[in-house]
Backbone bond lengths (Angstrom), bond angles and torsions (degrees), N, CA, C in turn:
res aa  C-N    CA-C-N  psi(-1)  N-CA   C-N-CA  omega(-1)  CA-C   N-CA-C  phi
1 X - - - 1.454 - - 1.532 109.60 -
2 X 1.084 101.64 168.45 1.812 104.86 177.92 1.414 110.07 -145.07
3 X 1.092 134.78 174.07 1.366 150.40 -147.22 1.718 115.78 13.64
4 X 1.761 86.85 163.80 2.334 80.06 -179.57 1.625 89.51 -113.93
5 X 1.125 122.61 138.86 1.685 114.24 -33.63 1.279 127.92 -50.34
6 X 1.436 120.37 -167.30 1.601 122.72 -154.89 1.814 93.50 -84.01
7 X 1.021 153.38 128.46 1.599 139.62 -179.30 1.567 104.66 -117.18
8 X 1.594 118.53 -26.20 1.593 113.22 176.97 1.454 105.16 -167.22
9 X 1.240 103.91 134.81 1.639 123.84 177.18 2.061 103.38 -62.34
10 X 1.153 121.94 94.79 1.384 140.10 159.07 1.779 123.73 -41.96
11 X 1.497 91.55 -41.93 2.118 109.10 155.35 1.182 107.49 146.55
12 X 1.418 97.19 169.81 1.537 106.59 -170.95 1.230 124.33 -151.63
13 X 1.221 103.66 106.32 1.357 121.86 -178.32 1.574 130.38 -123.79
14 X 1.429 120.79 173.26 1.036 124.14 -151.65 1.287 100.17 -99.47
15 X 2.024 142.04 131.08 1.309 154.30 -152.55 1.915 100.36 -135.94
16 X 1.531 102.40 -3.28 1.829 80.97 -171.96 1.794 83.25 -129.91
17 X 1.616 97.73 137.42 1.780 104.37 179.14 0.977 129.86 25.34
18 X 1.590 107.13 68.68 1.558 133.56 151.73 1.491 114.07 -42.64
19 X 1.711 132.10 92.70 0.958 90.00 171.81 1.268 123.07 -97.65
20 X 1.418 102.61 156.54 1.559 132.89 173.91 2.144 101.33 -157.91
21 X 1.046 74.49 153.54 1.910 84.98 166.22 1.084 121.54 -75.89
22 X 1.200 140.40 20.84 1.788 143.29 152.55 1.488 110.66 -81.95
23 X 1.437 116.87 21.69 1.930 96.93 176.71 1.799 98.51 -96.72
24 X 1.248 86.32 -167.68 1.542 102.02 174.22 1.545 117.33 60.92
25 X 0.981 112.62 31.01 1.468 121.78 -174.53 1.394 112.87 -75.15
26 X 1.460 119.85 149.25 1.201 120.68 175.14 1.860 126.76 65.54
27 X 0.753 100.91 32.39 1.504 108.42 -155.73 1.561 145.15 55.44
28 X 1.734 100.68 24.46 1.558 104.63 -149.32 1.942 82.03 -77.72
29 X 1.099 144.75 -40.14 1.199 132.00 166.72 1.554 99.25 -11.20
30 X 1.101 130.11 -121.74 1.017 129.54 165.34 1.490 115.07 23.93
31 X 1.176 125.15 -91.04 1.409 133.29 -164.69 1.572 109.48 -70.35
32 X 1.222 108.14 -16.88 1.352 109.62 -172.07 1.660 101.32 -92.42
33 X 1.496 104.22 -7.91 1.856 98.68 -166.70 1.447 111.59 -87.58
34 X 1.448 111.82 127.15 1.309 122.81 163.66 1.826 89.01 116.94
35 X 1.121 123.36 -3.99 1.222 95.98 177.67 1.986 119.14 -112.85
36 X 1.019 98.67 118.40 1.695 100.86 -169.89 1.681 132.57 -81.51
37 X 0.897 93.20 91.41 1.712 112.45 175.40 1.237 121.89 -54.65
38 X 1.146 104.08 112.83 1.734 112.09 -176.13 1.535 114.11 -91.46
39 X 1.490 110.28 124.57 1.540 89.93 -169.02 1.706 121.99 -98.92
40 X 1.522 103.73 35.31 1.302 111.72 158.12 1.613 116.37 -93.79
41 X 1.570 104.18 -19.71 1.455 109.27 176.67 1.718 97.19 -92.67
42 X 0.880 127.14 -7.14 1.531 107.56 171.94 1.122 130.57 -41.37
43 X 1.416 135.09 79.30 1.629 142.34 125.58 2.081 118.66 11.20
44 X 1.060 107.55 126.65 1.651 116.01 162.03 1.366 98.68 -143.11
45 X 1.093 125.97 141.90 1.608 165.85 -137.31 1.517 92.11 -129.85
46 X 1.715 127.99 131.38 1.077 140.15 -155.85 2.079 89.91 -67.92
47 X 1.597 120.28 131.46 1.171 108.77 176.07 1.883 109.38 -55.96
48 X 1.056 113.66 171.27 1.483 122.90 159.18 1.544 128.67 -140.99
49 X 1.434 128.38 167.49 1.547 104.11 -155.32 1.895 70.71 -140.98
50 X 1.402 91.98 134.72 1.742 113.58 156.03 1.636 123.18 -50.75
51 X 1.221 125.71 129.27 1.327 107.10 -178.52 1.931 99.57 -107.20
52 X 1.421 88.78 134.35 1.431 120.50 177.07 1.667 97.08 92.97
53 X 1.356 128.99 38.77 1.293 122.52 -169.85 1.380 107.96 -96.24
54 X 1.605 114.45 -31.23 1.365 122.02 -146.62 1.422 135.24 68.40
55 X 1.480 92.73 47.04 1.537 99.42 175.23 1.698 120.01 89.97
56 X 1.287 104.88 23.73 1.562 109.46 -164.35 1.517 87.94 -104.46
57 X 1.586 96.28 122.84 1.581 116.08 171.94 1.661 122.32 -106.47
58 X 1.080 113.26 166.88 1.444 92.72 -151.33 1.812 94.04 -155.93
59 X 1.310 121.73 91.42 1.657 139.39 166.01 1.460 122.48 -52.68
60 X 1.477 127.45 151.58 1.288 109.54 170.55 1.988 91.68 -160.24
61 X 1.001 106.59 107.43 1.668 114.00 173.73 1.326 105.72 -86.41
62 X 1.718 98.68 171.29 1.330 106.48 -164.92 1.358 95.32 -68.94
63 X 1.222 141.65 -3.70 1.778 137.29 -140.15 1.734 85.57 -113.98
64 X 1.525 111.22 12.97 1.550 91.33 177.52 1.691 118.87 79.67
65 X 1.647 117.59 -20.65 1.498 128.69 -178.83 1.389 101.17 -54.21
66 X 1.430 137.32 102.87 1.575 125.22 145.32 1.462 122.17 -66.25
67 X 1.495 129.59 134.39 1.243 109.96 169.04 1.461 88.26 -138.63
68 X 1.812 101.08 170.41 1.104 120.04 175.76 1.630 102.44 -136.79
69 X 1.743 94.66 146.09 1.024 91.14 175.91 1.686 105.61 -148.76
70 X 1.435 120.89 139.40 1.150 107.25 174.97 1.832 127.67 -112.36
71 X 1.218 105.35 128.11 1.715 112.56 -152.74 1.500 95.65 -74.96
72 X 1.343 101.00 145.32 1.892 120.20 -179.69 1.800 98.52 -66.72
73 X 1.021 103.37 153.72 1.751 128.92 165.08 1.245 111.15 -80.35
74 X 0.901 115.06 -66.32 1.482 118.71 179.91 1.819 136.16 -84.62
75 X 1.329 101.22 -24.02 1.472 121.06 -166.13 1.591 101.92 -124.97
76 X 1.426 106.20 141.87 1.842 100.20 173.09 1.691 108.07 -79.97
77 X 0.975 102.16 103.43 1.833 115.22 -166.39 1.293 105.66 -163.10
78 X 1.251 100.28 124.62 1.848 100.15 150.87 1.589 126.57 -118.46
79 X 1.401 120.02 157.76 1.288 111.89 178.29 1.274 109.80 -109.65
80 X 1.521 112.84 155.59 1.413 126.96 -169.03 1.688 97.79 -89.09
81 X 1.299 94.69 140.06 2.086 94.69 175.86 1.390 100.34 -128.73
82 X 1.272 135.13 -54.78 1.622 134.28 163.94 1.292 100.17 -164.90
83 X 1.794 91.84 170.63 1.676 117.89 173.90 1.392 86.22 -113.56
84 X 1.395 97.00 -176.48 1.276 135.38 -172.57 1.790 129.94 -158.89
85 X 1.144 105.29 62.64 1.687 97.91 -172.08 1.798 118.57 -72.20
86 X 1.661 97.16 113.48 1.296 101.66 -173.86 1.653 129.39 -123.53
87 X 1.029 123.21 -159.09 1.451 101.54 -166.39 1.885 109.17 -99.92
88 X 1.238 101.09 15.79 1.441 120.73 -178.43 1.735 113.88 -82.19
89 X 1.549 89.57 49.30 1.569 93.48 176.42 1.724 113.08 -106.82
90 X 1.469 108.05 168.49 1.300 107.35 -168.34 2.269 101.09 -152.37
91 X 0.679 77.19 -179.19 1.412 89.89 176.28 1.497 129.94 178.78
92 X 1.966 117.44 113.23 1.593 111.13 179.45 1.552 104.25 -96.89
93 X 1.485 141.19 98.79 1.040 141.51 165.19 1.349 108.85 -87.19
94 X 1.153 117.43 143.67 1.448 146.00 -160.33 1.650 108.82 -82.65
95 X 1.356 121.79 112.11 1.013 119.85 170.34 1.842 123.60 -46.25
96 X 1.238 122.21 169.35 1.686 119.54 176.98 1.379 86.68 -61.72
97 X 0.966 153.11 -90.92 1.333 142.76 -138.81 1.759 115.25 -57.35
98 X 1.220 129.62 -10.07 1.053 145.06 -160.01 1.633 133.96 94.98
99 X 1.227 99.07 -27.26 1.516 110.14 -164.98 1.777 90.87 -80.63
100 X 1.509 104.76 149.34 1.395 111.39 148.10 1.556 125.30 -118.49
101 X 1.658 112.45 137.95 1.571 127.23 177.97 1.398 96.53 -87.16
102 X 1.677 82.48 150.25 1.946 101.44 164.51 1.676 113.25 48.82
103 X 1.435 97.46 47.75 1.937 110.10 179.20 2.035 89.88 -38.49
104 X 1.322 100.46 130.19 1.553 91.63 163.54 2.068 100.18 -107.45
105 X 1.700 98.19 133.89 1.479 125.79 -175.72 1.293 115.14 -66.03
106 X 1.008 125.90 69.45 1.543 114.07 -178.69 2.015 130.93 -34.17
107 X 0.859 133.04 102.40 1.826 113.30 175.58 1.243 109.08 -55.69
108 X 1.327 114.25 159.12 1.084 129.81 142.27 1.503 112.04 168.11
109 X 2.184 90.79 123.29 0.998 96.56 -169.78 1.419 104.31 -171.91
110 X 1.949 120.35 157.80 1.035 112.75 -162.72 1.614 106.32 -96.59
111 X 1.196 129.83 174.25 1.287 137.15 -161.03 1.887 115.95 155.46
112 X 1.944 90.05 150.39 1.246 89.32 -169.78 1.866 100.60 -105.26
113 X 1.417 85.42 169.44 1.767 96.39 -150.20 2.168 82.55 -88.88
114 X 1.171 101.76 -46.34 2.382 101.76 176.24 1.615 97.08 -93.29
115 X 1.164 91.20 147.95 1.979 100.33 159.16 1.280 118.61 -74.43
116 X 1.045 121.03 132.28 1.330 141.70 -177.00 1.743 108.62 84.81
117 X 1.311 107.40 3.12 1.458 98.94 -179.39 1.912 111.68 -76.49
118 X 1.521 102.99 119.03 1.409 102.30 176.00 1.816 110.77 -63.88
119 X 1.148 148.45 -24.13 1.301 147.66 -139.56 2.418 77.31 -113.28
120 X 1.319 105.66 131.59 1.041 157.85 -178.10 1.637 131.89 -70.91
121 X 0.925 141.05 82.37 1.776 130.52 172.85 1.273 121.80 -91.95
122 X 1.409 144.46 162.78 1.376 144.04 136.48 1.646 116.12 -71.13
123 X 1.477 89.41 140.97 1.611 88.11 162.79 2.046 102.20 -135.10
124 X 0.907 76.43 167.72 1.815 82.50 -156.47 1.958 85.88 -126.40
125 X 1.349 120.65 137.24 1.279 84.54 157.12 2.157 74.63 -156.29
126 X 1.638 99.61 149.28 1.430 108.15 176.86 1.627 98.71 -111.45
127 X 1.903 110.61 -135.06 1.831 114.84 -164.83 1.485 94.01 -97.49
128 X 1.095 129.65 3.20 1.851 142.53 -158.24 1.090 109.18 -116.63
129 X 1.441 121.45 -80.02 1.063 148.17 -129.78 1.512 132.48 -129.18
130 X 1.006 158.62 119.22 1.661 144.24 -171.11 1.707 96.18 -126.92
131 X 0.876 121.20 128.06 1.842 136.73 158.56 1.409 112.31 -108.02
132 X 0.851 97.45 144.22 2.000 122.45 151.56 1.291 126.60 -127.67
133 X 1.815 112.80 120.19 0.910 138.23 -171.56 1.369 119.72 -98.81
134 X 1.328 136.44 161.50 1.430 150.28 163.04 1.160 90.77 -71.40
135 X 1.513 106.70 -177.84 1.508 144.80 174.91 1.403 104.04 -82.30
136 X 1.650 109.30 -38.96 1.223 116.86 -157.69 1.362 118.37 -101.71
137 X 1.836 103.81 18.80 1.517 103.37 -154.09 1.305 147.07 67.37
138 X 1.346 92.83 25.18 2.038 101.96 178.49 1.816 92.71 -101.37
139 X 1.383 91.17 172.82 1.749 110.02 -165.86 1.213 62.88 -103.95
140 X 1.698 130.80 154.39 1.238 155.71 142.95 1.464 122.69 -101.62
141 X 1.457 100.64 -45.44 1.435 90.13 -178.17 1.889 85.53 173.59
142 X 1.568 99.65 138.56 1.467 129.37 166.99 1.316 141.26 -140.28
143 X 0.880 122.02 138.51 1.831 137.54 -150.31 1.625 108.98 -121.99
144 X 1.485 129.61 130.06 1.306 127.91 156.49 1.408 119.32 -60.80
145 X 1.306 130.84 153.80 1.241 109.38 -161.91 1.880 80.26 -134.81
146 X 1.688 102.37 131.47 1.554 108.90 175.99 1.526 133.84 -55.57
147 X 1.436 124.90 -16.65 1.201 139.73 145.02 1.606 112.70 -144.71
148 X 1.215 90.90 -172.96 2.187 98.52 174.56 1.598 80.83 -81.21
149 X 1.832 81.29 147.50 1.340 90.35 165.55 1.704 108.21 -99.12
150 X 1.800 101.11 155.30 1.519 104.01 152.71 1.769 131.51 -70.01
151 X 1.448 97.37 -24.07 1.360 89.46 -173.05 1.394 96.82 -134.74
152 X 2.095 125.32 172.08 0.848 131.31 -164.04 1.560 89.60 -68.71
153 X 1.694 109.02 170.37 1.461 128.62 167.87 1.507 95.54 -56.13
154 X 1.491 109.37 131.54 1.899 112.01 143.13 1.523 104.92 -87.03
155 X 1.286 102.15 135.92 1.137 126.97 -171.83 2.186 100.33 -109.33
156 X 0.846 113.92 101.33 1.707 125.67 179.79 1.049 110.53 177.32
157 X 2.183 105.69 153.37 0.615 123.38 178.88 1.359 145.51 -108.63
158 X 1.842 104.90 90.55 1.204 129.38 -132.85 1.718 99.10 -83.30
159 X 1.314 123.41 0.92 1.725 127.21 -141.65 2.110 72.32 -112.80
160 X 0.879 114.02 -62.61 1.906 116.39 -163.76 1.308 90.28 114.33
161 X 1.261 151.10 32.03 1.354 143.47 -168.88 1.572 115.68 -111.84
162 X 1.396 113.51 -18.15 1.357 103.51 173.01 1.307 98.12 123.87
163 X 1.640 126.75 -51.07 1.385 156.50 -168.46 1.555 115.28 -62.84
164 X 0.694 133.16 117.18 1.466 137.14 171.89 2.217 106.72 -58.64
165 X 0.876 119.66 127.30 1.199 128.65 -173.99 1.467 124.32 -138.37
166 X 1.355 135.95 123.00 1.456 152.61 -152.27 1.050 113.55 -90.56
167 X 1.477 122.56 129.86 1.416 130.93 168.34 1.474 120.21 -103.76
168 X 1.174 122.95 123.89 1.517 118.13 -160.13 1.992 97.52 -110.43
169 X 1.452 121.67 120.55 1.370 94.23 -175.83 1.769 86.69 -125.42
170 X 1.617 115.05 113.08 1.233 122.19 158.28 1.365 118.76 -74.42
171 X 1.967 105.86 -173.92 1.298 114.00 168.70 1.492 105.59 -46.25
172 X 1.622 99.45 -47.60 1.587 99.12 -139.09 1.699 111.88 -97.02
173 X 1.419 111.96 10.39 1.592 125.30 -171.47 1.346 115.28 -177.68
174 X 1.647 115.29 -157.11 1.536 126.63 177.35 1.922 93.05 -140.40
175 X 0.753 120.81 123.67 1.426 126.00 157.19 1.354 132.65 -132.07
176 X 1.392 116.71 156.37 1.726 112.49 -161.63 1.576 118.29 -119.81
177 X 1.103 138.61 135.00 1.588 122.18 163.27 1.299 135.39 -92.67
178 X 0.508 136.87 96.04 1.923 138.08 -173.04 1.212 122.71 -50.98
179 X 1.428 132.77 102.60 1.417 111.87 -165.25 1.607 99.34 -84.99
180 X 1.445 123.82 157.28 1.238 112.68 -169.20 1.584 98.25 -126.93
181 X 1.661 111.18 -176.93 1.614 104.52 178.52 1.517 81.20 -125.36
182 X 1.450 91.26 160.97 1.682 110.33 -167.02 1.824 86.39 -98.74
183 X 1.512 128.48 107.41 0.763 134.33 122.58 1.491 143.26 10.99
184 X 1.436 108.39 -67.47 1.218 140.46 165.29 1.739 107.97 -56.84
185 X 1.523 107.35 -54.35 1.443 103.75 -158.63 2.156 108.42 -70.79
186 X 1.874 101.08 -12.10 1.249 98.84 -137.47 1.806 68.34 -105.00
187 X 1.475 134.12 -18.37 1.499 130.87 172.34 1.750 84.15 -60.24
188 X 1.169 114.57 -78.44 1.755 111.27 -159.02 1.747 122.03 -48.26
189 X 1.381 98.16 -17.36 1.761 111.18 178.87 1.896 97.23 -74.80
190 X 1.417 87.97 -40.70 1.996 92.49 -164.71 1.657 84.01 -69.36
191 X 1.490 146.69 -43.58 0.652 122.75 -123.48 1.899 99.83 -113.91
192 X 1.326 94.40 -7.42 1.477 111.70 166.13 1.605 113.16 -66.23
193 X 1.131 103.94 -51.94 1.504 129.69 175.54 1.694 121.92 -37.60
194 X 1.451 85.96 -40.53 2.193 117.08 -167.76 1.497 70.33 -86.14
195 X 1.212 160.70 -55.48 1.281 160.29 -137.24 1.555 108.74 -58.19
196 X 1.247 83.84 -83.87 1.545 129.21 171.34 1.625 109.35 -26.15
197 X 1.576 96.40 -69.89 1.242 118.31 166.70 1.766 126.53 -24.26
198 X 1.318 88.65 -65.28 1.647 115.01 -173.55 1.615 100.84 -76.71
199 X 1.536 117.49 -32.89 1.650 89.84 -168.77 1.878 98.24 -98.43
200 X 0.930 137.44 -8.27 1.794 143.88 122.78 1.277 103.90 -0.51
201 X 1.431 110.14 -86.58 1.408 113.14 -170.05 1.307 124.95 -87.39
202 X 1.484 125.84 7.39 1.038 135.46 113.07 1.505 144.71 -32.00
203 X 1.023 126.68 -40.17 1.321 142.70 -124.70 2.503 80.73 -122.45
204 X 1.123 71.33 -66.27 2.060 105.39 171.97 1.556 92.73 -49.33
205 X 1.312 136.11 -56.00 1.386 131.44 -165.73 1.609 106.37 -81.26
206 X 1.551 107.08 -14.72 1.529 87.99 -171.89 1.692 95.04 -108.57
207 X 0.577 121.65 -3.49 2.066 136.57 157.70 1.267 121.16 -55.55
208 X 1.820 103.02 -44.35 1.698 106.67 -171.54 1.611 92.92 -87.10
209 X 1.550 117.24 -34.19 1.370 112.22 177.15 1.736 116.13 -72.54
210 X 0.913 112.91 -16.68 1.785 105.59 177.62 1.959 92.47 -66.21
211 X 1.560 73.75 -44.66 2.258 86.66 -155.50 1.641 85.40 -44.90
212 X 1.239 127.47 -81.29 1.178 116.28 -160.04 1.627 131.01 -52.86
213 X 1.420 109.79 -36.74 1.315 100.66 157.72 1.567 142.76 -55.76
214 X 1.480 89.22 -12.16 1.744 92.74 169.37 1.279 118.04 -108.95
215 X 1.507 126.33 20.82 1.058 125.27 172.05 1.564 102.31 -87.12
216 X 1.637 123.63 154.48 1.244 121.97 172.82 2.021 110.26 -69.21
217 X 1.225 92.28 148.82 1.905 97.69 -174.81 2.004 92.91 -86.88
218 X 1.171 135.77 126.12 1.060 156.87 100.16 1.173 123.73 18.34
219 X 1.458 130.40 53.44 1.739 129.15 -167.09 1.860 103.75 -58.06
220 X 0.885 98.35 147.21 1.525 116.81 147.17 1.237 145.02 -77.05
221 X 1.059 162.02 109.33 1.575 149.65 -171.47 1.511 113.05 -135.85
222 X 1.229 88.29 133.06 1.620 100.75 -164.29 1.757 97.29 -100.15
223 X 1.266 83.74 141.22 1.870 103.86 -179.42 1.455 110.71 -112.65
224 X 1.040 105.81 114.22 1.649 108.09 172.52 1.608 124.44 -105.64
């Protein structure tokens, strides 16, 4: 919807089990089995929109469903690009008396993984589980999470490292994640590089050596 009050429906589409064959990713089968979702308690997570996307909106229900969707320019329409069923589920069921304790906060929200990096991720996080997603719908990377949280993820970078890093604040504490750099990946980048390098000047040495062998040799003649 758009304006307060509501003045025109923007579109409307469907955010819970799209089908297509992209669900079940990552093993959330699994984690998701045995537990039964009522779909009067179904939960949605405030949408959020990518910046520099062009309008790409982006859902997340309590059932863990990510979707994306990107809204028309011209026409009240949106198009479907993918789901994502992940283990970023949550649930506030209502005590017998009605009331519910300890609401658990669902995340969800976009953010970049370096500082100053313009290019964008989702992170999804429910009472289980936290993911990070692409733009494009890839699983990037997911974490168990030590209780539900009360409040959304802080997202900062508490390390001085460059890295964007998570603050988790439960009932029962404050805890942090560190995003780290793989070591390993940044030896094989340097070492791609030395690669590169070496077969270059390789490549250059056997060029100047063709060149010269096909030049004619220059006799000498001696005068006496």
């Amino acid at each position: 919807m758009s304006g307060v009050p509501v003045r025109e429906q923007l579109f409307n589409v469907s955010i819970c089990h799209y089908n297509h064959l992209n669900l079940f990713h990552h093993g959330d089968f699994s984690r998701s089995f045995g537990r039964t979702f009522d779909p009067s308690n179904l939960e949605v997570a405030a949408p959020i929109l990518l910046e520099r996307s062009h309008g790409n909106i982006i859902f997340l229900t309590s059932r863990g469903e990510v979707s994306l969707y990107s809204s028309g320019l011209l026409d009240h329409d949106a198009t479907w690009r993918w789901q994502l069923s992940t283990g970023a589920t949550w649930s506030n069921l209502p005590s017998p008396s009605g009331m519910t304790e300890n609401d658990v906060i669902p995340t969800h929200k976009a953010f970049s993984l370096h500082a100053y990096d313009p290019k964008q991720v989702i992170i999804a996080g429910g009472d289980q589980e936290a993911v990070v997603i692409s733009p494009s719908g890839v699983l990037l990377a997911s974490s168990d999470l030590p209780a539900p949280l009360t409040h959304a993820l802080i997202l900062k970078d508490f390390s001085g490292d460059g890295l964007t890093d998570f603050i988790l604040v439960t009932s029962g504490g404050v805890c942090g994640f560190v995003q780290m750099r793989r070591p390993g990946a940044l030896f094989f980048g340097t070492l791609v590089g030395f690669l590169i390098v070496a077969i270059g000047v390789i490549l250059v040495s056997l060029h100047l050596n063709s060149s010269n062998n096909g030049k004619p040799r220059s006799s000498s003649t001696d005068y006496r």
